[in-house]
N, C-alpha and C positions, 0 to 999 in steps of 0.2 A: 558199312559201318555196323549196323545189327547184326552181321553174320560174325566181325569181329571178337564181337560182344559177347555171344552164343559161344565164340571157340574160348574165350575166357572165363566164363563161367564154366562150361565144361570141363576145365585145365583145372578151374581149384576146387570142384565138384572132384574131380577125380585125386587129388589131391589129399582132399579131407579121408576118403577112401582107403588108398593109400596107406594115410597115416594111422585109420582104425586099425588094417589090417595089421600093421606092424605093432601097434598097442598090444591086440588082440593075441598075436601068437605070443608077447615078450610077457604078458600075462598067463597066460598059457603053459610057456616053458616054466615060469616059476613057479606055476603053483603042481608041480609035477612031483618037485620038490619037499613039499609040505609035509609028506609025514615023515620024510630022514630028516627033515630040519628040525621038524617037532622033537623026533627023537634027541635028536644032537643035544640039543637048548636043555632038552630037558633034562638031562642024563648031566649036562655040565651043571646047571644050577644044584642037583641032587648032593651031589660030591663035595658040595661045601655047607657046613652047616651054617652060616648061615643066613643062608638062602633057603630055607627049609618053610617057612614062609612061602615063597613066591613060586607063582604060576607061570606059564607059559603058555600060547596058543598062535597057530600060523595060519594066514591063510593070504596065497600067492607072494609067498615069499617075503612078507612081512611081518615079522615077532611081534605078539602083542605081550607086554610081559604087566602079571598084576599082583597084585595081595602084598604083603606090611615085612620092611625090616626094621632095623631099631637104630643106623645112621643113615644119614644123607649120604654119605661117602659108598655104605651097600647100595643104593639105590643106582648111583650112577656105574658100579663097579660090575652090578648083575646084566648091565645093560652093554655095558665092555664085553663081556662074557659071552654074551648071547652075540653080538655084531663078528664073533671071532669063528663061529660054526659055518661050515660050507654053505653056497648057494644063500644066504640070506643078503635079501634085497634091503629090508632097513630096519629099526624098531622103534616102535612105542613104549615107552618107558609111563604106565601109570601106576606104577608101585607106588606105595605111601608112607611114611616115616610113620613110624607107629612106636618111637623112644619118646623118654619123658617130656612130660611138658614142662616146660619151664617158662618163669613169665617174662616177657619180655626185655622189662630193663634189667632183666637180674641176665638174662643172655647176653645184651646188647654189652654190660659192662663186661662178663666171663671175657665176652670176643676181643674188645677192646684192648681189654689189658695183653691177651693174645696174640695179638697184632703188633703191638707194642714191641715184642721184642722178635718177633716174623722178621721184622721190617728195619731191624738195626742192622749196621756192618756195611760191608761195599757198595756205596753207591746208594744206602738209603736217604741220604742227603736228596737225590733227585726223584725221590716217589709221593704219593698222598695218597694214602684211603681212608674215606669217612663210610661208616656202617650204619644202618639203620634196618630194627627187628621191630615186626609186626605179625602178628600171629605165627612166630616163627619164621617168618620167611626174611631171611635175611638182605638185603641192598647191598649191595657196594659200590659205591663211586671211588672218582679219584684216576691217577694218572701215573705210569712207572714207565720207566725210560727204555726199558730191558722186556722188561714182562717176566722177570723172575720171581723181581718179590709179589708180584699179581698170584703167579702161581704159587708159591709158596704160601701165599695169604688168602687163595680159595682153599688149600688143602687143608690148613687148620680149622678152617670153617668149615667144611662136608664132613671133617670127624669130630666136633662138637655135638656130644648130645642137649636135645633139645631143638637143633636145627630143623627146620623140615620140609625148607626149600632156598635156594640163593638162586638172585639175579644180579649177572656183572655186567655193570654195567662202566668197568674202569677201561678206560682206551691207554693204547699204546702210543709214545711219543713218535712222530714221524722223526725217521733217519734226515737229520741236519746237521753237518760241521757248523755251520752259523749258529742255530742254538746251541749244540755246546760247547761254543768259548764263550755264548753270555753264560752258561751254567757254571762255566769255571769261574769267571771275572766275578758271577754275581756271590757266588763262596767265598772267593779272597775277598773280598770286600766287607760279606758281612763276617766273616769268622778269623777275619785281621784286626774289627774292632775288639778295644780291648774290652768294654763292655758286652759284647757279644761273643767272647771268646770261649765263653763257660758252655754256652751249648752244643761245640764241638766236643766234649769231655764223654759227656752220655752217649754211647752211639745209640740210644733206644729216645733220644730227645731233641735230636737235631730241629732248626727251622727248614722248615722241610721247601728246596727250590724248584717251583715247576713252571718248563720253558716251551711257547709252545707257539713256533713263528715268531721269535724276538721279544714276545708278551710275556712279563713275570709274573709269577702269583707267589709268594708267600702264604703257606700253612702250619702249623704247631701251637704251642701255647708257651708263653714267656711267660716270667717273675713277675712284669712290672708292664704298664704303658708307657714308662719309658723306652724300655727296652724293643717294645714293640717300634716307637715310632723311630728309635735310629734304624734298626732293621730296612724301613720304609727306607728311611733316607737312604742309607749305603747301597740298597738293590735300584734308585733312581740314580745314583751316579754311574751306574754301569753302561760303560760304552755298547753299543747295540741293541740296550732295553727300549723298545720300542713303548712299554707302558707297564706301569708295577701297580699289582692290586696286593695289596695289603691285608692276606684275611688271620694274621696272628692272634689269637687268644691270652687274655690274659687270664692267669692259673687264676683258681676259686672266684673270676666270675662269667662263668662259662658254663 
């Protein structure tokens, strides 16, 4: 039984070994690398002005890339850039947005209204995103069926100046035929009422349906709490809503 034991330990004794050595050379080979990568990185970011700003430094095939542009949208864009030159193993992106400052709610609103119309036309019926700006660093929640208006709606964010970091944090709906016939059901329902019919007019003002495993959530802002609560009501008559949370706003008190 102890001699066992001794041939086990020596198995992943040798093991750990092993896997140094293949660390060691796979580290090795790439930093072999480093100065045509240096050169690469460097020679791309030069060519564009502006990147004129930003640094670059490698070491074992790792981009460290640093110093100031003036959108978010450069920051990520020099780092596309750099991950496109031969042999690079990954980067570091600590550039810093170094465009104006702007104060927060006067961002949060710029974004807002920006979004506002990101997010109308096909299928914005079934997406949400709420923003929130703090020392520039932008939030995003919320939920989109596609992940196109997601994308569309990070892009106009990383080219706003003032920006000077986002976290998304919006998830993609899981692929369901059962959730969307309640997404369809739960549309005709509310945008058959004749009182709820006007928000179908605006595509940039839809009540916005998000379906997620049979569970409904209403978001947007309506006229009235009237209008709000049949909302409520018509998305509870829907066959297969397992549950309807109600989070419509009413306009100017909100």
């Amino acid at each position: 039984m102890k001699s066992n034991g001794l041939l086990k330990m020596a198995g992943s004794l040798l093991a750990v070994a092993l896997l140094s050595i293949s660390l060691a050379a796979e580290t090795g080979a790439a930093s072999r690398y480093d100065g045509q990568i240096q050169n690469s990185v460097t020679q791309k970011l030069a060519s564009k002005n502006q990147f004129s700003k930003v640094q670059a430094s490698t070491e074992d095939g790792i981009v460290t890339l640093t110093g100031t542009v003036d959108l978010y949208q450069r920051k990520l864009d020099a780092a596309k850039l750099a991950r496109k030159a031969a042999n690079v193993q990954g980067v570091r992106n600590f550039i810093a947005v170094a465009g104006p400052n702007v104060p927060d709610a006067e961002l949060e609103q710029k974004l807002a209204k920006k979004l506002t119309y990101v997010r109308s036309g096909y299928d914005s019926t079934f997406n949400y995103f709420a923003i929130d700006v703090k020392d520039g660093v932008v939030t995003v929640e919320g939920q989109d069926r596609t992940g196109v208006g997601r994308d569309e709606g990070l892009a106009e964010i990383a080219n706003m100046p003032g920006v000077k970091d986002v976290v998304d944090n919006v998830s993609i709906a899981p692929v369901s035929n059962f959730d969307d016939a309640v997404r369809i059901r739960a549309a005709r329902a509310i945008y058959r009422d004749s009182v709820l019919r006007k928000y179908a007019i605006d595509p940039a003002r839809p009540i916005r349906i998000i379906v997620d495993n049979g569970h409904v959530a209403l978001y947007g802002s309506v006229d009235s709490k009237m209008d709000k609560d049949i909302a409520g009501i018509r998305a509870n008559q829907v066959f297969g809503a397992f549950s309807v949370q109600n989070n419509l706003t009413v306009e100017g008190k909100s």
